[in-house]
C-alpha positions, 0 to 999 in steps of 0.5 A: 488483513490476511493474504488470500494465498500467497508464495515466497520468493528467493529474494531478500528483503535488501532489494528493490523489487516491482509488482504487477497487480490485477484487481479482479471484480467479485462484485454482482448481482450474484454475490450481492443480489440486494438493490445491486445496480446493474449496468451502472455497477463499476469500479472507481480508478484504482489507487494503489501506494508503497509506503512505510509503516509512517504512513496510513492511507486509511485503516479500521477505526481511524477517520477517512482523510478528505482524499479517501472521502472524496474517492468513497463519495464520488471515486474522484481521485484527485485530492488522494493522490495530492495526499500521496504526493505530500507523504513523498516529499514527507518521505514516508510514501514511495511509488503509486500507481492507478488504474482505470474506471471499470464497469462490471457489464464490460470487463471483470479485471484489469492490470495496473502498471507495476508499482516499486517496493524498496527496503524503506516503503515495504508496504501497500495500500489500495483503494477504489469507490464501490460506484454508485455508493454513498461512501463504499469502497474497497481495498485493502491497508499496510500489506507487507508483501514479505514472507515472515519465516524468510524474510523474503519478498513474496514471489506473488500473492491474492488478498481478497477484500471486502466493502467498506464506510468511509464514515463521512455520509448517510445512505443505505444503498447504491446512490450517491448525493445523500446526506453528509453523515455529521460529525464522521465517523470512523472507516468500518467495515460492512459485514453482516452486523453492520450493513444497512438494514435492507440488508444491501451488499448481503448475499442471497442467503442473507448469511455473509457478506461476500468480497468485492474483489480480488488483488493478485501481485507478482513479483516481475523484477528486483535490484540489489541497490543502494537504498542510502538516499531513497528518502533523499529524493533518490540521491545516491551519495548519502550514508546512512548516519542521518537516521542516526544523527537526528535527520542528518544525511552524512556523505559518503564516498566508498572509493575513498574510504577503500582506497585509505583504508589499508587494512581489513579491520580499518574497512571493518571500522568504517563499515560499521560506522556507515552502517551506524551500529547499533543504531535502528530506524524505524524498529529495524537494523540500519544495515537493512536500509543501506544494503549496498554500503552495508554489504549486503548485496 
């Protein structure tokens, strides 16, 4: 997935930051003329999940997990976000936030509460049921809100997103309590090659499908923090040796450390060993996951 727009900011990929995002409805009777269903047209409660590259909502080619299932089929929530609540404990997902059932004769936006990204879950997902549908949604997958040429955290950024089969149910238009598409199917996305053929969710042309919606995010806030035991259920005591020392979290204490090291090559020495030189978690430098012990704050 490709930003719609996007702007850098001036802060580094080291530090905590929150994002306030709007979902803004492209979906109507305009964009989306055929069998589009009128005041029943709405949106399920979104969903939206830091995480890191360890963890997949859902993406392209993959089968829809029974809690992307149940939001296509029915925007029920609830078993997603039991999903997301195993990926924390797993440490593999971090903050998620969630929006409200919108109908598109009522309100065309809506802001979500901020959601924390950190230098460990640096990515998001989204999602929210295309409603009534057999198993449409939309949302977007693994977006990394970094400016690549900086390595900066975007300052804001738009990605629009396009409608979606979770793969797990029949129907070919906007009804919900069709047959169960059996064995399920890998999630695709519906384009022109791939809709219905009574051509729902095409434009008036019948060329394209158009998008369903807009994300927009802003940068609101960010913190230079030690980011040591953020997959310790936010203890802050822990040095980076676990990621190096097979899951290990090795304790620290900075005070200590600079009060017996009476030299700048002993502090040195300890520095690099707490920031485990050498050693990589999860593809990048071990410094990039303790900034603050690191010093990089």
């Amino acid at each position: 997935m490709s930003f719609l727009s996007q702007v850098a900011s001036t802060v580094p990929t080291t530090h905590t930051v929150t994002y306030s995002c709007m979902f803004t409805n492209n979906w109507s009777g305009t964009n989306h003329p055929v069998d589009y269903p009128g005041g029943n047209a709405h949106w399920s409660p979104p969903i939206i999940a830091s995480h890191s590259r360890r963890y997949v909502m859902w993406e392209p080619n993959a089968l829809a997990t029974e809690g992307v299932e149940i939001v296509a089929e029915s925007g029920t929530p609830t078993t997603l976000l039991a999903e997301i609540e195993i990926a924390q404990d797993e440490r593999v997902a971090g903050d998620r936030v969630q929006g409200v059932v919108t109908f598109n004769n009522v309100a065309q936006s809506q802001i979500l509460s901020d959601i924390t990204l950190t230098p460990v879950f640096d990515r998001m997902s989204s999602i929210t049921m295309i409603a009534p549908s057999p198993d449409w949604f939309t949302g977007f997958y693994n977006i990394n809100p970094v400016d690549e040429s900086s390595k900066f955290w975007l300052q804001s950024f738009e990605i629009e997103t396009f409608p979606w089969d979770a793969g797990t149910e029949q129907g070919d238009t906007f009804s919900i309590n069709n047959l169960a598409e059996d064995p399920h199917v890998s999630i695709f996305q519906l384009t022109k090659d791939t809709v219905p053929a009574n051509g729902v969710l095409l434009n008036l042309e019948q060329t394209e499908v158009l998008p369903m919606a807009t994300w927009s995010c802003t940068l609101t806030s960010n913190e230079c923090s030690d980011h040591d035991g953020v997959m310790f259920d936010g203890s802050s005591d822990q040095d980076c040796a676990w990621a190096g020392n097979n899951g290990n979290p090795g304790r620290r204490n900075l005070k200590n450390n600079k009060k017996s090291k009476s030299s700048k090559s002993s502090k040195s020495n300890a520095n690099n060993n707490r920031c485990g030189r050498g050693r990589r978690f999860e593809g990048e430098r071990m410094s990039n996951w303790c900034p603050n012990a690191c010093g990089k704050c």
